[in-house]
VEXTOR-425169 format. One line per 4 residues: number of its first residue (from 1); their letters; for each residue x, y, z of N, C-alpha, C. Coordinates in steps of 0.001 Angstrom, whole numbers. Example, Ala and Ser with C-alpha at 12.3 -4.5 7.8 and 13.67 -1.06 7.14 Angstrom:
1	AS	13190:-5690:7800:12300:-4500:7800:13200:-3300:7800 | 12850:-2250:7080:13670:-1060:7140:12900:30:7870
# end
This chain:
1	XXXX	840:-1161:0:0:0:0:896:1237:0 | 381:2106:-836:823:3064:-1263:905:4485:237 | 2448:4940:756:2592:6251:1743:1495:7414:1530 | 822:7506:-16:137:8326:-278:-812:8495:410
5	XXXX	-1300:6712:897:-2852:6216:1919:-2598:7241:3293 | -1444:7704:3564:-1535:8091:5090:-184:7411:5596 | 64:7873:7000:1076:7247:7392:1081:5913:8352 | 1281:4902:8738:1532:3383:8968:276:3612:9699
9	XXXX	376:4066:10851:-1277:3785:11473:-2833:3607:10486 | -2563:4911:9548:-3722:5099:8590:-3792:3729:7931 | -2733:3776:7166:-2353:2407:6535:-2832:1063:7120 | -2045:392:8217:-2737:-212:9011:-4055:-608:9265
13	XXXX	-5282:296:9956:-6428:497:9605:-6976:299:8226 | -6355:1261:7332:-7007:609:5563:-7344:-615:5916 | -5864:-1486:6072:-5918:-2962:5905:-6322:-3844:6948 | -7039:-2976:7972:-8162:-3980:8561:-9650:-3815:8363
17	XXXX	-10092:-2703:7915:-11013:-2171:7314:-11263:-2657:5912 | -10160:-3112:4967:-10626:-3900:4035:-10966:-5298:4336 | -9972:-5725:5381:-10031:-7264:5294:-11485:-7384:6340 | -12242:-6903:6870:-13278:-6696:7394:-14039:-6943:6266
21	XXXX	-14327:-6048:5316:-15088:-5833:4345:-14714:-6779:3674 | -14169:-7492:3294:-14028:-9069:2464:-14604:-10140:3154 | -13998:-10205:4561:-14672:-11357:5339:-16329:-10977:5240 | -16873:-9918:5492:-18613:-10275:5607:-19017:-10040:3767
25	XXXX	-17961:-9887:2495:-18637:-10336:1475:-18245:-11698:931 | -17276:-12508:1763:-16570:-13471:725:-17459:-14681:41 | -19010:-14727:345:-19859:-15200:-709:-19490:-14590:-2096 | -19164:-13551:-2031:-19384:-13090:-3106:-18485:-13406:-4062
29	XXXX	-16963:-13576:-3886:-15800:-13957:-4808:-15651:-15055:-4757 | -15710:-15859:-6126:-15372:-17171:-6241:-13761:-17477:-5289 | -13976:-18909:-5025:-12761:-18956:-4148:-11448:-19304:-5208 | -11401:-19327:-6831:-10561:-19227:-7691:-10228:-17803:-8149
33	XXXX	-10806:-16989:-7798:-10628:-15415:-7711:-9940:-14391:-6929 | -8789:-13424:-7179:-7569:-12857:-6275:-8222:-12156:-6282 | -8589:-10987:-5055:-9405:-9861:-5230:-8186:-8715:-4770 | -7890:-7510:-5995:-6653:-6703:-5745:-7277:-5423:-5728
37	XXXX	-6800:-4770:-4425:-7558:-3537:-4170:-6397:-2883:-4055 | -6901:-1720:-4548:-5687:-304:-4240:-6224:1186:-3629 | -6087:937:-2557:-6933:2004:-1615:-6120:3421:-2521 | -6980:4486:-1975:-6662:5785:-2432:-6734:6938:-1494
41	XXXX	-6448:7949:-1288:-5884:8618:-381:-7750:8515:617 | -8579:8961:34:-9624:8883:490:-10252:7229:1581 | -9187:6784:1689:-9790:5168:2343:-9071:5280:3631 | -8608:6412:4054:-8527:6537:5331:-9535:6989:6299
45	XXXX	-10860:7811:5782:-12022:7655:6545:-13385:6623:6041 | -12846:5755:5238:-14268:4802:5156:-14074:3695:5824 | -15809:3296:6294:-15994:2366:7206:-15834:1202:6050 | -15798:-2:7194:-16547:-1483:6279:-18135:-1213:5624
49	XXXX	-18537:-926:6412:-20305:-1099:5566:-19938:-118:4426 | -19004:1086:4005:-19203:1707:2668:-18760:1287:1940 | -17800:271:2114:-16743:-744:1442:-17853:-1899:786 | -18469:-2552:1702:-18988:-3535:1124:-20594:-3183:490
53	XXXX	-20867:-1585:612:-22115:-1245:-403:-21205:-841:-1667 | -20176:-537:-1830:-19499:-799:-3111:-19694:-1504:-3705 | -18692:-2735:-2812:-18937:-3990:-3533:-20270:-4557:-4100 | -21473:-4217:-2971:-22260:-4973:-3650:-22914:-4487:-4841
57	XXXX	-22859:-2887:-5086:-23614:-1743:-6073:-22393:-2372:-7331 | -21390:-3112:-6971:-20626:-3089:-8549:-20818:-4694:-8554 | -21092:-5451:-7934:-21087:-6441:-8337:-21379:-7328:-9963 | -22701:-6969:-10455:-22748:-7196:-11488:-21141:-6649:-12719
61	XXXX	-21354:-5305:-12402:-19628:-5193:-13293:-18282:-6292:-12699 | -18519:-6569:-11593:-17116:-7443:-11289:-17738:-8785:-11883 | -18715:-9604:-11986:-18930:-10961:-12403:-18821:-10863:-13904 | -19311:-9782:-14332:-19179:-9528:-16192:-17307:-9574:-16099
65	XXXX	-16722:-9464:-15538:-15460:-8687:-15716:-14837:-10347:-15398 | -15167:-11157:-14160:-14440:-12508:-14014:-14998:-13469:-15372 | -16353:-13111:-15735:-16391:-14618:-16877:-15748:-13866:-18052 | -15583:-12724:-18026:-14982:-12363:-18971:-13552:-13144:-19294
69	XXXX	-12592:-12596:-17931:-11360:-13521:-17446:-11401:-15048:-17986 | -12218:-15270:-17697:-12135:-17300:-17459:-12524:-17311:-19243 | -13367:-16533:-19813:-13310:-17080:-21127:-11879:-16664:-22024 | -11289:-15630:-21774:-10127:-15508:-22259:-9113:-16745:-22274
73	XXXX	-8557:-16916:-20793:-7951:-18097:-19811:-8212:-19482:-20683 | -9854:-19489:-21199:-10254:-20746:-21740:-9283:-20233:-23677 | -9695:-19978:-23718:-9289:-19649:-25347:-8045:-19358:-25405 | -7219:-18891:-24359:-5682:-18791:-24658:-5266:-20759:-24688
77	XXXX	-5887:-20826:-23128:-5253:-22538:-23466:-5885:-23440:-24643 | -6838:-23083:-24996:-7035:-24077:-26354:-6336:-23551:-27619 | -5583:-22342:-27881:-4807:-22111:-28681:-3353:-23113:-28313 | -2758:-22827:-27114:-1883:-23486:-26928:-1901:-24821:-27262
81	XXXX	-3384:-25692:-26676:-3026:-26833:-26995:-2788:-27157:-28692 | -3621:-26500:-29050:-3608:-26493:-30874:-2453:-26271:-31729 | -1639:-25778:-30857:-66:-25206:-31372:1167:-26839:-30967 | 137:-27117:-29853:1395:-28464:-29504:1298:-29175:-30928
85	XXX	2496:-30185:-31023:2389:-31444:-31944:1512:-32313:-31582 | 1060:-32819:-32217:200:-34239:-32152:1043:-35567:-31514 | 1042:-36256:-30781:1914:-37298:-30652:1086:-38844:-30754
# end
């Protein structure tokens, strides 16, 4: 996390205040899914509950955005396999 967030205490807090806000959504992220957050100077006064009405107001954009992922993921490896030799 970025010095910009505030200094170690602020910081600190971010990162229990996020990991708060993950534990009461983690229904929500598949458990094959990294979830990468990059707080911004402003995430030194938000609670968990504004964190996880985020999450849930974007949800639909984050699930469009993972099958998006997994169909890519799928079509890169069936190129690859198509490129191996036949044996």
């Amino acid at each position: 996390m970025s010095k910009k967030v505030g200094n170690s205490v602020t910081r600190s807090r971010v990162k229990r205040v996020l990991r708060e806000a993950f534990r009461a959504t983690q229904e929500l992220w598949p458990p094959d899914v990294d979830l990468v957050v990059i707080p911004r100077k402003s995430a030194a006064s938000v609670k968990p509950a504004d964190i996880v009405a985020q999450w849930l107001a974007a949800r639909v954009d984050i699930d469009r955005k993972i099958s998006m992922a997994r169909r890519e993921a799928l079509s890169a490896e069936s190129d690859v396999r198509a490129r191996e030799p036949r044996r």
